[in-house]
N, C-alpha and C positions, 0 to 999 in steps of 0.2 A: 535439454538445457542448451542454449545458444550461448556463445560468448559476444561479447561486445563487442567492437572494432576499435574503437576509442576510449577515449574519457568517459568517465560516467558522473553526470549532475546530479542525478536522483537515481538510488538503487533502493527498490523495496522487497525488503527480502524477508524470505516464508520460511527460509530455514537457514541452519546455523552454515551448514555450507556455504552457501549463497556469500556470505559476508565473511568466510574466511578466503575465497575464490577474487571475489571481487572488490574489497572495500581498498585495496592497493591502486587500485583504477581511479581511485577519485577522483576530482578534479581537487584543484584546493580549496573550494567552497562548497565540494559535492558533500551529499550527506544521505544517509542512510536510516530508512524508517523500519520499523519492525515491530512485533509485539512480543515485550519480554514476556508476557504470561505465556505464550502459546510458543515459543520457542526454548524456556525453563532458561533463561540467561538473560542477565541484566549487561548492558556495556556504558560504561562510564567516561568516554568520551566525547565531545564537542561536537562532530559530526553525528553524532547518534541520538535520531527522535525516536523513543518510545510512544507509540499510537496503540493502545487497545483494539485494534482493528477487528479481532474478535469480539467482546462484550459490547461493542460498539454496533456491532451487526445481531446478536443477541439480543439487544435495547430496541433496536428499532423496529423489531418486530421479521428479521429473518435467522437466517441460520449461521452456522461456522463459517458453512463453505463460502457464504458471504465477505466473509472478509476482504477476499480480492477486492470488492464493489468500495468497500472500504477505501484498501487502500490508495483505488482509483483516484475517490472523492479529495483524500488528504494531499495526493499528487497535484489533483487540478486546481484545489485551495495554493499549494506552494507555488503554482505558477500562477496564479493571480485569475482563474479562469473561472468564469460564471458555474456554478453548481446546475442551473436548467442544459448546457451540453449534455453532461451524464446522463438527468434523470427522461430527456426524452431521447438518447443511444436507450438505454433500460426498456422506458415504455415500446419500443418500439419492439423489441430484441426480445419481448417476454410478454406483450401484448397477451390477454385471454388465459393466462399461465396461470399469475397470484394477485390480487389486489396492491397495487402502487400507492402510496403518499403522494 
């Protein structure tokens, strides 16, 4: 695990540590994505998206460990970035592996 240097705009964090470590680092419009199912904790504050990152990766036809890809995709959604970046980073990076969408 790396620590930041800065502020942090976006933290996505995979486990509970992660956002007891870090979520002091915000910025004051930074905000943190997580997936209460697969972390067993809900947080009911303003800065805190709730993303299924897992069932989300489930649905579309991969696995748990998916969910990084996930929460790539909902990162580059929050910064306004075309979703074709990711998927041809992916095709390239996994080319011959599993069949792509």
């Amino acid at each position: 695990m790396s620590a930041p240097r800065g502020k942090i705009n976006i933290l996505a964090a995979f486990d509970n540590e992660s956002i007891a470590r870090y979520e002091g680092q915000l910025t004051e419009h930074g905000q943190v994505i997580y997936d209460s199912h697969s972390l067993k904790m809900s947080y009911d504050k303003p800065q805190f998206l709730d993303i299924p990152f897992e069932a989300l990766a489930l649905e579309h036809g991969g696995s748990k460990i998916m969910a990084n890809t996930v929460a790539t995709g909902a990162i580059m959604g929050m910064l306004g970035m075309e979703p074709d970046i990711l998927l041809g980073l992916l095709r390239k990076r996994f080319s011959g592996r599993a069949k792509m969408r």
